[in-house]
C-alpha positions as CSV (number, residue, x, y, z in Angstrom):
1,X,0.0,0.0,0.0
2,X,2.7,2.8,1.1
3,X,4.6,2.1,-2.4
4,X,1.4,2.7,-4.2
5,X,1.6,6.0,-2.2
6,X,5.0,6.5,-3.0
7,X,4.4,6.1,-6.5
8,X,1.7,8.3,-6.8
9,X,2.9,11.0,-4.5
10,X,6.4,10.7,-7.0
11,X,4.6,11.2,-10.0
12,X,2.9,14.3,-8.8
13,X,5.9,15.8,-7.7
14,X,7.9,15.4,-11.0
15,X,4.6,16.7,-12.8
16,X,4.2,19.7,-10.9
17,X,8.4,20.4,-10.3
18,X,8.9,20.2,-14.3
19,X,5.7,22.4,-14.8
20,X,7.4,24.6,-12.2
21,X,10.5,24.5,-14.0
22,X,8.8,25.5,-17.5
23,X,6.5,28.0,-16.1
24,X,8.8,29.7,-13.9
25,X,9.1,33.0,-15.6
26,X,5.4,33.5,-16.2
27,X,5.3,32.1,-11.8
28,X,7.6,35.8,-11.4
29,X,5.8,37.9,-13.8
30,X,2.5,36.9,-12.1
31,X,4.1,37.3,-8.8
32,X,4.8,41.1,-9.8
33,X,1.6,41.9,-11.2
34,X,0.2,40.7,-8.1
35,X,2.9,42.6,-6.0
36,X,2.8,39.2,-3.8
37,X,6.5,38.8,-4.5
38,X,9.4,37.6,-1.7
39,X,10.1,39.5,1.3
40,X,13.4,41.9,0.4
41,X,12.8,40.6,-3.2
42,X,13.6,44.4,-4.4
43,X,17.3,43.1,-4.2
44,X,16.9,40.9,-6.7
45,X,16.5,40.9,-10.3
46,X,13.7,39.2,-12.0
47,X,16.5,36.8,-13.9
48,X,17.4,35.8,-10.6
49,X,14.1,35.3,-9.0
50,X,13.5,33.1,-12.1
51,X,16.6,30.8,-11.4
52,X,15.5,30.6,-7.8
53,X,12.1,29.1,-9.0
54,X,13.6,27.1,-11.5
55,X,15.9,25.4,-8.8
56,X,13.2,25.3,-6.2
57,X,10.9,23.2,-8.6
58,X,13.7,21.4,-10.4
59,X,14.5,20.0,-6.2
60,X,10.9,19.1,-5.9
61,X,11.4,16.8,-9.2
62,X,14.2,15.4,-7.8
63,X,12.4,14.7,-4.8
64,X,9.6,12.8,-7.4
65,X,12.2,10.7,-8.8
66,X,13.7,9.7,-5.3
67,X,10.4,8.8,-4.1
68,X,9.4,6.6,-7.4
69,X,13.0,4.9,-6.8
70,X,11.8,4.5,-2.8
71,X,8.8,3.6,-4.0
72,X,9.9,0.4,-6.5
73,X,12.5,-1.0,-3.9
């Protein structure tokens, strides 16, 4: 039962990291238009605070894949 869980959970994780990845600069935009953006984010240029977002979501995919592999063992 938990591997099923594993599997699932995985899955959902690398689906929503590799959206997060390819929708990261459109995440920022949004994020400005909003004015919902990070706390001392003025420090920061929007090419960074895309590459932050892109790293955060491309760890969550990671995360996917290590559960999958937990998940199949």
């Amino acid at each position: 039962m938990f591997t099923l869980v594993a599997l699932i959970v995985g899955l959902m994780f690398i689906v929503f990291g590799l959206a997060g990845v390819h929708y990261a600069p459109a995440v920022v935009k949004a994020q400005d238009r909003l004015e919902v953006a990070l706390f001392d984010s003025d420090e920061l240029e929007e090419d960074e605070r895309v590459k932050i977002t892109k790293g955060t979501a491309a760890v969550i995919t990671f995360v996917g894949f290590g559960l999958i592999v937990y998940g199949l063992v």
